[in-house]
C-alpha positions in Angstrom: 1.2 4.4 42.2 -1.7 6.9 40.9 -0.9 6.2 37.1 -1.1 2.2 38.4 -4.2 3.1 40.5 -5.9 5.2 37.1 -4.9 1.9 34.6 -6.3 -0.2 37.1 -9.5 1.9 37.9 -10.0 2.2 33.9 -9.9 -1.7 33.5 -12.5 -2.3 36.5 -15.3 0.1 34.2 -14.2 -1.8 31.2 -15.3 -5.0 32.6 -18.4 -3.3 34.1 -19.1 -2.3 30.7 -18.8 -5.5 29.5 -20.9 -6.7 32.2 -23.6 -4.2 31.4 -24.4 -5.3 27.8 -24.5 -9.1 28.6 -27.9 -9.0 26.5 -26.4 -6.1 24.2 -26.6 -6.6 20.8 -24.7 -4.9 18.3 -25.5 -4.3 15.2 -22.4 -4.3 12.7 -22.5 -2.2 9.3 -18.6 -3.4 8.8 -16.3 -5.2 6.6 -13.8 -5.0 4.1 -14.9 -4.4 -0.1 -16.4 -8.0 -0.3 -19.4 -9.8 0.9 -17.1 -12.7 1.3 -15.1 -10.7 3.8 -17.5 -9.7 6.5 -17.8 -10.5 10.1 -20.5 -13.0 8.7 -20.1 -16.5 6.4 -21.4 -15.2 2.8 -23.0 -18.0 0.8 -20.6 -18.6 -1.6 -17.7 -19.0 1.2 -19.6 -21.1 2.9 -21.0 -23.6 1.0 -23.1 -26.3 2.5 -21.0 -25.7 5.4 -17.4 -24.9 5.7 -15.1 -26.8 8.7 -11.8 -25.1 9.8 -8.7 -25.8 11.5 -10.8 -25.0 14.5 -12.9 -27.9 14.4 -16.1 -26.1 13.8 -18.5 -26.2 10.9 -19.8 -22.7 9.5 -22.4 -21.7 7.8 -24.3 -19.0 5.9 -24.8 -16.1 7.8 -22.6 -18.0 11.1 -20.6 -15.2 12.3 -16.7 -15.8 11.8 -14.4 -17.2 14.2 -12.6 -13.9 15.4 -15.9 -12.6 16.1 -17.6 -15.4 18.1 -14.3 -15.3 20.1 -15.2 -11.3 20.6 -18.9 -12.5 21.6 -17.3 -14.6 24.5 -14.8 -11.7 25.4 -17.3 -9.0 25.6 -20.9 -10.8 26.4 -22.2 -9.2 23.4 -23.9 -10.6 20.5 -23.3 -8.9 16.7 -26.1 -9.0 14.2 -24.3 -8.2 10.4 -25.7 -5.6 8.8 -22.6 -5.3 6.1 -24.1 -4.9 2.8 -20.3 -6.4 1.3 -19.6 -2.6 -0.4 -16.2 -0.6 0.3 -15.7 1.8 3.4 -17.0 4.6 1.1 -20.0 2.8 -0.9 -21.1 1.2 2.7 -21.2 4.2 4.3 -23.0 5.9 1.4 -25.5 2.8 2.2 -26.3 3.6 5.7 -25.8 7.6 6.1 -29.3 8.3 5.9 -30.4 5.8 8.3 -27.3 6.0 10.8 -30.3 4.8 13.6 -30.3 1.3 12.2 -26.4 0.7 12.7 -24.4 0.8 15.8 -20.7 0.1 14.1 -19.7 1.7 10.8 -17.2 1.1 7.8 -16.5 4.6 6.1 -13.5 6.7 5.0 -11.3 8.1 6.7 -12.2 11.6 5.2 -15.9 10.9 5.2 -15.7 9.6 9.1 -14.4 13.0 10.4 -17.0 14.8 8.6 -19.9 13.1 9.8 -18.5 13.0 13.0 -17.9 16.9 13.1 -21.6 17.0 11.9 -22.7 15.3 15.1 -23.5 11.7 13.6 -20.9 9.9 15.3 -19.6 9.2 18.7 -16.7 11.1 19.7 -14.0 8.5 21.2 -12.0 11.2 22.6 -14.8 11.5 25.7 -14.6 7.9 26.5 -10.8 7.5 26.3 -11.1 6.8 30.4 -13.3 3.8 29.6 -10.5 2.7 26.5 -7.0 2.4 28.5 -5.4 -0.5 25.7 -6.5 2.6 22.7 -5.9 5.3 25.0 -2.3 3.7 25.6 -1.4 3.1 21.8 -2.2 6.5 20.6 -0.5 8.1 23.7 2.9 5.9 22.5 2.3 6.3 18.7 1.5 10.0 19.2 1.2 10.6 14.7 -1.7 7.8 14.6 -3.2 10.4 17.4 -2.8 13.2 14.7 -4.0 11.3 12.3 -7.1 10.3 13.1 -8.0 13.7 15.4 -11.1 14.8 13.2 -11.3 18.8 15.5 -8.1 20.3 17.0 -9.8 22.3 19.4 -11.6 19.5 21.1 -9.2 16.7 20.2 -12.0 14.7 19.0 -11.4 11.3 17.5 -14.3 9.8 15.0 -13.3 6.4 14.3 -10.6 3.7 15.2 -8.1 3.5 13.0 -7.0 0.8 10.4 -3.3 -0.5 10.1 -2.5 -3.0 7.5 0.8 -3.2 9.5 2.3 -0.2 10.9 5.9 1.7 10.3 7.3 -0.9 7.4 7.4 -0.7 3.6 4.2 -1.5 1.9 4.7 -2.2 -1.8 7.3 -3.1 -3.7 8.7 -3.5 -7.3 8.3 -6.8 -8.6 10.3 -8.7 -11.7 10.9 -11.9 -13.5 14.0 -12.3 -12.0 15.2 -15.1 -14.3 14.3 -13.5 -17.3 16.9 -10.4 -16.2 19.1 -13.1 -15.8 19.1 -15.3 -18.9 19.8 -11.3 -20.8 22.4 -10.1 -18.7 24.8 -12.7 -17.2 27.1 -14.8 -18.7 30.6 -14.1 -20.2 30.6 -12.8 -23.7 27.9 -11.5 -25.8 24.0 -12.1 -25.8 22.8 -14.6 -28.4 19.9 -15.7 -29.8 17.9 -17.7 -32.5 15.1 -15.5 -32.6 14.1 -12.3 -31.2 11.9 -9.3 -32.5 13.2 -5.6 -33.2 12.6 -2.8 -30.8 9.9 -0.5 -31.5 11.2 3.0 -32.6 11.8 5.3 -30.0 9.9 7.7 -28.2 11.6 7.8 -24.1 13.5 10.0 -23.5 16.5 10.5 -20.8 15.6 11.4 -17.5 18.9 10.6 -16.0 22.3 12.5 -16.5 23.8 12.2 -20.1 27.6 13.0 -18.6 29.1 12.9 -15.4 28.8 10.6 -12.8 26.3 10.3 -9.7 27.2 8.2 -6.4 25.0 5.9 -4.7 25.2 4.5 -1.4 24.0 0.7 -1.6 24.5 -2.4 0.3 27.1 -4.5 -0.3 26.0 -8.2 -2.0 26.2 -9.9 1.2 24.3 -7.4 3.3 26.9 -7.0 5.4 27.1 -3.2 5.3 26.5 -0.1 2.9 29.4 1.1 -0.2 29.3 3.6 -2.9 28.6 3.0 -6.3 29.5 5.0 -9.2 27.5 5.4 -12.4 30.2 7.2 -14.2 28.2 8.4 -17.7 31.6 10.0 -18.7 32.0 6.0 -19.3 29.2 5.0 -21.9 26.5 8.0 -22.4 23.3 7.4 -20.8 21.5 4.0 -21.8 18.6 5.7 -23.4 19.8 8.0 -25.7 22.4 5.4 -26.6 19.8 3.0 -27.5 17.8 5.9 -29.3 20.2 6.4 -31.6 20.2 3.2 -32.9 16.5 2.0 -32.8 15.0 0.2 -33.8 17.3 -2.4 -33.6 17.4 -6.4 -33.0 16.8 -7.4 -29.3 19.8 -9.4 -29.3 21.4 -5.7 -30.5 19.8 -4.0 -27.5 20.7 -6.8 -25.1 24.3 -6.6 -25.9 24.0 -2.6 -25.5 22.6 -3.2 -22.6 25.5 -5.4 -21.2 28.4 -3.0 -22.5 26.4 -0.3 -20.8 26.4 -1.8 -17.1 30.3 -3.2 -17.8 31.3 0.3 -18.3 29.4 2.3 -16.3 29.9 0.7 -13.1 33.4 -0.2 -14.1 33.3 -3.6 -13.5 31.4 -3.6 -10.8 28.6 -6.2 -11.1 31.1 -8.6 -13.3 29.0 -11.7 -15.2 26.2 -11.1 -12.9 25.0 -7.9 -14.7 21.1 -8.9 -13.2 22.7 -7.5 -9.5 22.1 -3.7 -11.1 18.1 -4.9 -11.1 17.8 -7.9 -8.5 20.3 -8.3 -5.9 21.2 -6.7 -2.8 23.7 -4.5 -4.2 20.9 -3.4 -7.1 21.4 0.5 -8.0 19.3 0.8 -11.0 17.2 3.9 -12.2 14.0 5.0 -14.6 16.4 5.0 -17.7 18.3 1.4 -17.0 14.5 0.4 -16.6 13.7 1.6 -20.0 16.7 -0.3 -21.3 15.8 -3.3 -19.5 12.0 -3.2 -20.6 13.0 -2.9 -24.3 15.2 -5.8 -24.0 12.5 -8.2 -22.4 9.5 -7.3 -24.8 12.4 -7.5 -28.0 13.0 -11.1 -26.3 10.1 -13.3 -25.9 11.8 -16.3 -27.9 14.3 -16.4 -25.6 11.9 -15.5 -21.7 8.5 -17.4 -23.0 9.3 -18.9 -25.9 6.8 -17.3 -27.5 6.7 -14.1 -30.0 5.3 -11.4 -27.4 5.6 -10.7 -23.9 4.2 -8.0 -21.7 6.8 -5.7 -20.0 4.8 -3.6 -16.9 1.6 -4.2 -16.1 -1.1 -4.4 -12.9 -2.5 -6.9 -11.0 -6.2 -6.3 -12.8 -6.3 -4.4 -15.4 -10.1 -4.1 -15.5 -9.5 -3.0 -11.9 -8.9 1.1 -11.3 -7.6 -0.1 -7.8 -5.4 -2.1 -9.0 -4.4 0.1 -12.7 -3.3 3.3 -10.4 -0.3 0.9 -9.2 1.1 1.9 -12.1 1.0 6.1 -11.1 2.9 4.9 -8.0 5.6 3.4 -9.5 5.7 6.4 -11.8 6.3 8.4 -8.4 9.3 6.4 -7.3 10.8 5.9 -10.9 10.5 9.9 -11.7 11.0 11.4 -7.9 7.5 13.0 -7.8 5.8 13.0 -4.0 2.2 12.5 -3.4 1.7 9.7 -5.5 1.4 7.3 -3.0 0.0 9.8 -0.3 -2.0 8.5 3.0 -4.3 11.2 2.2 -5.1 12.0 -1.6 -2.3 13.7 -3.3 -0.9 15.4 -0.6 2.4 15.9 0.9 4.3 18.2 3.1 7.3 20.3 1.9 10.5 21.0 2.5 8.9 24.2 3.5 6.7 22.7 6.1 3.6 23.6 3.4 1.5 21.2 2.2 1.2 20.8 -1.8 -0.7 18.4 -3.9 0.7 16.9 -6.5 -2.3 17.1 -8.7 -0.9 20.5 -9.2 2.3 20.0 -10.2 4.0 20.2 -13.2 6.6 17.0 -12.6 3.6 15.2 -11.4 2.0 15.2 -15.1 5.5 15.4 -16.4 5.8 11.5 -14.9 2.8 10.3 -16.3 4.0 11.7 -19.8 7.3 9.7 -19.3 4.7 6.5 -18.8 3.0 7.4 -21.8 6.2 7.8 -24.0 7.1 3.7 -22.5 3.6 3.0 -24.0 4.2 4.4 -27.2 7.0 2.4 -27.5 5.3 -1.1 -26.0 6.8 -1.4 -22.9 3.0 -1.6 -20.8 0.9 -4.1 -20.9 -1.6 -4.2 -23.6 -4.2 -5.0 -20.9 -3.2 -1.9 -19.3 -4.3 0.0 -22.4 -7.2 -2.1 -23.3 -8.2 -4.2 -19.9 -10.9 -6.4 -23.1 -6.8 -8.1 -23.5 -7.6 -12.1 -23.4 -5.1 -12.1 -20.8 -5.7 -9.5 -18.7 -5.1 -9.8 -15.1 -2.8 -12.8 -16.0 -0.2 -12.3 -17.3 1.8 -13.8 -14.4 0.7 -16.9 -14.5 0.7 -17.4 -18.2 4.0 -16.6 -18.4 3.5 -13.5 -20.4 4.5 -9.9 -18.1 7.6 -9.0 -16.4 6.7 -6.4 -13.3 4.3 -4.4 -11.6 4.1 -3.3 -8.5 2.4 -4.6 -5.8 2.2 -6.4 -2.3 5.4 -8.7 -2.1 3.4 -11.6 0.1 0.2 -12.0 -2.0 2.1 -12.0 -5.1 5.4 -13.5 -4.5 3.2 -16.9 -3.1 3.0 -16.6 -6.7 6.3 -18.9 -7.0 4.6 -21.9 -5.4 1.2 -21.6 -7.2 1.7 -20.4 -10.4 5.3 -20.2 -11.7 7.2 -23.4 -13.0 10.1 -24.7 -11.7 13.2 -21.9 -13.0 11.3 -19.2 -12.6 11.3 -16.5 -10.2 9.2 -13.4 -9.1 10.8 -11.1 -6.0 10.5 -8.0 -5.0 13.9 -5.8 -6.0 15.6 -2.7 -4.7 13.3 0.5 -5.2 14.8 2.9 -8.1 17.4 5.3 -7.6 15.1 8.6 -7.9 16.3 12.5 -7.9 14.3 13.5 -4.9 13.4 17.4 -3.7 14.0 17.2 -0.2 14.9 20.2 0.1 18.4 19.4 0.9 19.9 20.3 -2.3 18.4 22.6 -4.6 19.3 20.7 -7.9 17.7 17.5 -6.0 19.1 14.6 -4.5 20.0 11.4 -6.4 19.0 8.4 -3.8 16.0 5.8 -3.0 13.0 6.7 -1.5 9.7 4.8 -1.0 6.6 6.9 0.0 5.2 3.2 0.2 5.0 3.6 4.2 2.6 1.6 6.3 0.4 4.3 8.9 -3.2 4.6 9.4 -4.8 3.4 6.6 -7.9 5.5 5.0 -10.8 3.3 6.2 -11.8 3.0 9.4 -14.6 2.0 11.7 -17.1 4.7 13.8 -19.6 4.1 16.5 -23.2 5.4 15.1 -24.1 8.3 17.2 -28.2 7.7 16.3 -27.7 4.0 16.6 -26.8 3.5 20.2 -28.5 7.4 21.8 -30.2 6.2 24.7 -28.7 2.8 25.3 -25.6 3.2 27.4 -24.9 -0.9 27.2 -24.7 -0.4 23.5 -22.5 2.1 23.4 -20.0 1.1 26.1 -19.9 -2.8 24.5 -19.0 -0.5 21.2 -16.0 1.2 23.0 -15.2 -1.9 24.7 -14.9 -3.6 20.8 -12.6 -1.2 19.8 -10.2 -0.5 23.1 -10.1 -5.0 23.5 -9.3 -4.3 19.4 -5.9 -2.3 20.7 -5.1 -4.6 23.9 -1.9 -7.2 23.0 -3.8 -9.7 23.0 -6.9 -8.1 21.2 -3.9 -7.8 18.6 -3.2 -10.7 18.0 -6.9 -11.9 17.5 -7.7 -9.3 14.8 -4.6 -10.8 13.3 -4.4 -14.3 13.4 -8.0 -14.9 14.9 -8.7 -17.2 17.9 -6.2 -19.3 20.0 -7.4 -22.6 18.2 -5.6 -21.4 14.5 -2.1 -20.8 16.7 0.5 -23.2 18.0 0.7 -23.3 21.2 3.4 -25.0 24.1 1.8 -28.0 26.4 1.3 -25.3 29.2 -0.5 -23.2 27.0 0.7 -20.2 26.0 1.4 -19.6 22.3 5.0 -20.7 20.4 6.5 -17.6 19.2 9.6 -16.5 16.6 10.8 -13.2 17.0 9.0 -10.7 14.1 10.6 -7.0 13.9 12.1 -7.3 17.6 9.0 -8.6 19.4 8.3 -12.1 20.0 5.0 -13.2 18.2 3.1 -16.2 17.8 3.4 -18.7 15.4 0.6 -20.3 13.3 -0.2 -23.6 13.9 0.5 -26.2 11.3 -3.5 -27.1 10.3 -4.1 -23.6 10.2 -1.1 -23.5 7.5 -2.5 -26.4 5.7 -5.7 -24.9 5.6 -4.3 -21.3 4.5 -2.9 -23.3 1.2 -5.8 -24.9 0.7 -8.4 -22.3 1.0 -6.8 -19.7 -0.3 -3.8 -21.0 -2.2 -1.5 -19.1 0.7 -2.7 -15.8 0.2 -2.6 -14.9 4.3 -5.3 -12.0 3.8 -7.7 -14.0 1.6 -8.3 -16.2 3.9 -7.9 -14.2 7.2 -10.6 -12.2 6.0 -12.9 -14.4 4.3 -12.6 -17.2 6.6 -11.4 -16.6 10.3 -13.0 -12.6 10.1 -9.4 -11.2 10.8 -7.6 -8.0 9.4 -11.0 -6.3 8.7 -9.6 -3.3 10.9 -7.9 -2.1 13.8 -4.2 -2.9 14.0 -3.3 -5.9 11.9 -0.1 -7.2 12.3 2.4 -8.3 9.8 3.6 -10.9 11.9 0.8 -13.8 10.7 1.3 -12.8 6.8 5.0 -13.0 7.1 5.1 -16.7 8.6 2.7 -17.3 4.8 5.8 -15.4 2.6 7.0 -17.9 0.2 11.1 -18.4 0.6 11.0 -15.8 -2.3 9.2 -13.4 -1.1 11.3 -13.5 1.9 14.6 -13.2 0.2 13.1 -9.7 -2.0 11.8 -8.3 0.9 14.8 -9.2 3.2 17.3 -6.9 0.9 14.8 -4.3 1.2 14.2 -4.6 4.7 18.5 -4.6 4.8 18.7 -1.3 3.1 15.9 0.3 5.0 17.9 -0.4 7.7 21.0 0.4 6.9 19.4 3.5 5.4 19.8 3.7 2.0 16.2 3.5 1.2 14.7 6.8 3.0 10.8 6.9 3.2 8.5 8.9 5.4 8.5 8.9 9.4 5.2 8.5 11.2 6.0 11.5 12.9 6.7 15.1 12.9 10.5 15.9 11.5 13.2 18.0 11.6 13.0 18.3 8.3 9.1 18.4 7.0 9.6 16.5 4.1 10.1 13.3 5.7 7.0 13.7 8.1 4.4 11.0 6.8 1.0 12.4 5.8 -2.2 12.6 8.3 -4.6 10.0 6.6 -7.4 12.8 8.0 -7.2 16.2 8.4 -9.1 18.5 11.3 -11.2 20.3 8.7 -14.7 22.1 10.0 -17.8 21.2 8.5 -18.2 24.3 6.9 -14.6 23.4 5.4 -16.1 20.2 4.6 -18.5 21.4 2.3 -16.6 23.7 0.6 -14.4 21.0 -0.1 -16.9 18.8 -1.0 -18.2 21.0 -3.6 -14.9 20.8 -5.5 -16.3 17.6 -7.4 -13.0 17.2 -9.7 -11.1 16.4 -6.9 -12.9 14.6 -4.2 -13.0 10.6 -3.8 -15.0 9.8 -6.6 -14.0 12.6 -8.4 -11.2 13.0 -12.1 -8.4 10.8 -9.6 -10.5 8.2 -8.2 -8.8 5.9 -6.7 -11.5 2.8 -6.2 -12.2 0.0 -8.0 -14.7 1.6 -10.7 -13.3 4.8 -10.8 -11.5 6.7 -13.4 -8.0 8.6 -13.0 -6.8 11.5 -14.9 -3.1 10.4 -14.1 -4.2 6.9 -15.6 -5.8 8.3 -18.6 -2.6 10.4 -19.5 -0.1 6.8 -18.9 -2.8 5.3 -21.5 -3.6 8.2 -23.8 -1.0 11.2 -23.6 -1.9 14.6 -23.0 -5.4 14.3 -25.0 -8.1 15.5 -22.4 -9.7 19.0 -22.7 -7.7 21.8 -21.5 -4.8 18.9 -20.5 -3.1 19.0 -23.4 0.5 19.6 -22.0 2.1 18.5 -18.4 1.8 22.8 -17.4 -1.9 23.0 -18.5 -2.8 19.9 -16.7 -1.2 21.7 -13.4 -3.0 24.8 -13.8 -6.5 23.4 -14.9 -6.5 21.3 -11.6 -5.2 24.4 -9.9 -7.7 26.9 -11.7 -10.8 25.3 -13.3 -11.3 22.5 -10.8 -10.7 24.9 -7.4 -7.2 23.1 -6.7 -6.1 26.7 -5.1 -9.0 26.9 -3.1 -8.6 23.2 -2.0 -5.0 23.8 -1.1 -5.9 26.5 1.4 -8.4 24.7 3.2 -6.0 21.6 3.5 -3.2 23.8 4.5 -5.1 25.7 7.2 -6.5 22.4 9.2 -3.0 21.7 8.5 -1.4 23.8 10.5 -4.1 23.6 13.3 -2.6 20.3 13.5 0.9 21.4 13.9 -0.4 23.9 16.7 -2.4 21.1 18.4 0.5 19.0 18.0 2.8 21.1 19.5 0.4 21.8 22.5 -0.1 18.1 22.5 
């Protein structure tokens, strides 16, 4: 009765809160990287005037529908201040005039700092006034953690941003059809045309004797069995192929074949593509290499052209979209921190953090990338992003796999690809992992690809709302409505009039991870197609001002997946749960290795500084990860180990940890590190 008596208490100031800043109006410095996706109709979306499924025209400058719904909720009004940069660039914008702003896009990282500096409201004090936010941290208790910017006050800087939460994020993607027309069939490989390999320059990363067990999923999905890769059998694929390069592609093909037949003993009979593509898919970084130099020694028989593109990125032209390729690395070559929540970090087997920018294997990987540029097997746009076809080589029927975002690039298959063909998301690699299990590593999948907070994130402007208690409580009241179920479902599909709803009202649902969700309604599907060729983000965020922040479900996008994309990411989703794909737990585990990574940590300003000062290895710093940025680990895929005082995988390790302060760096992370274990444990 007192916790009933406390919720209900809590909800009564939240609607006096609302009350209060009836005439309130809040001015918004928030989006998401684009002027197109503000809270606000940009020009160019908006045309002359822009109707949606809602019935309603837009305009320029008309505020979106998800935020003239939150108008009505809370009695406020917004005025759009977003100047259409990134979380980082906008903040950079408005930090020296934080007293124009009330609402703030920024980092993660850079939203702690300020905040500890005094420039930001501290949500922890108000969490009496925020029962719906105050409720979802208390149940997700490692979003708390990761967003707590000061472990002796517990303060919390901004709300946080999940672009789904506790699922896999990205995924390998091939030309599944292409795998197919080399590997299955009875007999041998033919062909009345194909190019030779180029001479070789991978090497082996897998065993070259022996044999090495997987657990995988049986075909059907119906449960889990072992598979053997028995090398005893065949020799590893690489060196085999090595040995005899450069050779025809129709030779490599049928090498290829007798490889799989023998090593798995049978196992994937005439439909050799299963090792790659189907449920039961066990395949590795060397049977990758194989593969590659079979598709780019093939284009006759894929394209029916004389060159096609084996990896490459989404952009090339696009760092954002170019360090894709350092996170496959990761999973093909067993190194953590490459696709870390919080730069290059990771926690040990030891409980330790440790950064892979200071790691031999780390550089070692990229190496490894190089070598499958040297011999071809990356894009050329990758290496030179001036390639005519950068960006699209996809569409024109030129590149194999990247990896990326199964439902924005799977939709793919209905916009782009032909009838025949066929892009999915496949099985993650079999990796040797460190996790501390075993001390010669563990042979088995693992995805650091995790979906938890995300590293931008919106703040209320300490300077902007001093003085004006309306302002600031229709700012909390924003982000705690943002938390509520239904506040949910409107960041994520936007208002009622864009879902499909029953004669009495409420919404039609299907049932989405083991909760019942709604379902889109059909003009809103229609106009998702049309607007934004079915790309569910695109046009949540440019149009209905959706998925800009808070907690976004995955429930809208999945109901856009093309039948495809479903079927790639359903044999994923079967082996995570069946567990033969491990990945990080948004919490803190027996065994530290498997705890996913704080997107912030509770360093002190003075911390801050110092950390700040080591220019090499902050945000825009030698690993940048944004759209404009350069990235050592890029530059070494493209160019080998060429850079000053980086001429080997150990001297890259030691200049980072040396030269540009990594030690130093290290030991501040580490410390507010394990404040956060000791707050956690209080907690």
């Amino acid at each position: 009765m007192k916790k009933l008596l406390s919720i209900l208490l809590a909800c009564a100031m939240l609607l006096s809160c609302a009350a209060l800043a009836e005439d309130t109006v809040l001015r918004m410095a928030t989006g998401y990287n684009s002027t197109k996706t503000g809270i606000a109709f940009d020009a160019e979306t908006a045309g002359s005037g822009v109707t949606l499924a809602d019935g309603n025209t837009y305009n320029t400058g008309d505020l979106k529908p998800t935020w003239v719904e939150m108008e009505k909720i809370l009695g406020v009004k917004f005025e759009d201040k977003y100047q259409g940069n990134s979380a980082a660039k906008e903040f950079e914008f408005w930090k020296d005039r934080l007293n124009e702003v009330d609402m703030i896009s920024g980092t993660a990282a850079t939203l702690s700092e300020y905040g500890e500096a005094g420039s930001l409201v501290n949500l922890a004090e108000y969490m009496d006034q925020m029962p719906s936010f105050k409720a979802y941290l208390d149940a997700n208790p490692i979003v708390r953690l990761s967003i707590t910017g000061n472990t002796s006050t517990g303060a919390i800087y901004f709300s946080p941003y999940f672009d789904g939460v506790n699922d896999i994020e990205r995924m390998p993607l091939m030309r599944v059809d292409w795998v197919q027309k080399l590997l299955d069939g009875e007999g041998e490989f033919t062909a009345e045309a194909c190019n030779d390999t180029a001479a070789p320059v991978c090497q082996p990363y897998m065993p070259i004797t022996g044999t090495v067990e997987i657990e995988t999923v049986k075909l059907d999905g119906s449960g889990t069995e072992t598979v053997t890769k028995n090398y005893d059998a065949y020799g590893n694929i690489v060196a085999a192929m090595s040995e005899k390069m450069p050779m025809s592609g129709v030779d490599a093909v049928n090498m290829l074949r007798e490889y799989i037949d023998k090593t798995y003993d049978g196992y994937y009979g005439t439909e050799r593509s299963n090792l790659f593509v189907g449920q039961n898919a066990a395949w590795d970084a060397d049977e990758l290499v194989a593969l590659l130099r079979c598709v780019v020694a093939n284009p006759q028989t894929l394209n029916g052209t004389d060159s096609v593109q084996g990896l490459f990125t989404r952009e090339e032209a696009n760092n954002q979209r170019r360090v894709d390729m350092i996170r496959l690395a990761g999973h093909l070559f067993g190194v953590r921190g490459m696709e870390s929540r919080q730069d290059y970090l990771y926690v040990g087997a030891d409980g330790e953090l440790h950064d892979a920018r200071q790691e031999t294997a780390a550089y070692e990987a990229m190496g490894r990338m190089n070598d499958m540029v040297q011999e071809g097997l990356i894009s050329k746009a990758f290496l030179d992003s001036s390639e005519e076809n950068s960006g699209t080589y996809l569409e024109n029927d030129l590149g194999f796999m990247s990896y990326d975002y199964n439902q924005t690039q799977t939709i793919m298959n209905e916009t782009k690809l032909q009838d025949g063909e066929k892009y999915m998301a496949v099985m993650v690699p079999v990796a040797r992992w460190y996790d501390g299990t075993d001390d010669e590593g563990v042979y088995m999948r693992f995805t650091e690809s995790w979906r938890s907070v995300k590293t931008d994130g919106w703040a209320i402007s300490k300077a902007g709302v001093e003085g004006d208690e309306a302002k600031l409580n229709a700012a909390l009241s924003l982000i705690d409505y943002a938390f509520s179920d239904k506040g949910q479902i409107l960041m994520s599909y936007g208002p009622d009039a864009f879902i499909k709803t029953k004669e009495d009202g409420s919404y039609e649902t299907f049932m989405f991870n083991g909760k019942e969700m709604p379902v889109i309604a059909d003009a809103t599907y229609a106009e998702l197609w049309e607007k934004a060729s079915g790309n569910y983000t695109n046009y949540a965020r440019m149009y209905l001002g959706s998925t800009l922040s808070f907690a976004k479900s995955q429930a809208f996008e999945y109901q856009c997946t093309s039948a495809v994309g479903k079927e790639g990411a359903g044999h994923i989703s079967t082996a995570i749960g069946l567990g033969t794909i491990k990945h990080p737990e948004l919490a803190i585990t027996e065994n530290p290795w498997y705890s996913s990574m704080p997107t912030v940590l509770p360093n002190t300003k003075v911390e801050n500084d110092e950390l700040n000062s080591y220019t090499e290895l902050t945000a825009g710093g030698k690993f940048n990860l944004a759209k404009d940025g350069e990235n050592v680990f890029v530059d070494i895929i493209v160019k080998g180990f060429t850079l000053d005082g980086m001429t080997s995988p150990e001297e890259a390790a030691a200049t980072v940890d040396t030269d540009w302060f990594g030690f130093d760096y290290l030991l501040l992370k580490g410390d507010a590190w394990a404040r956060l274990l000791d707050y956690y444990t209080n907690l």
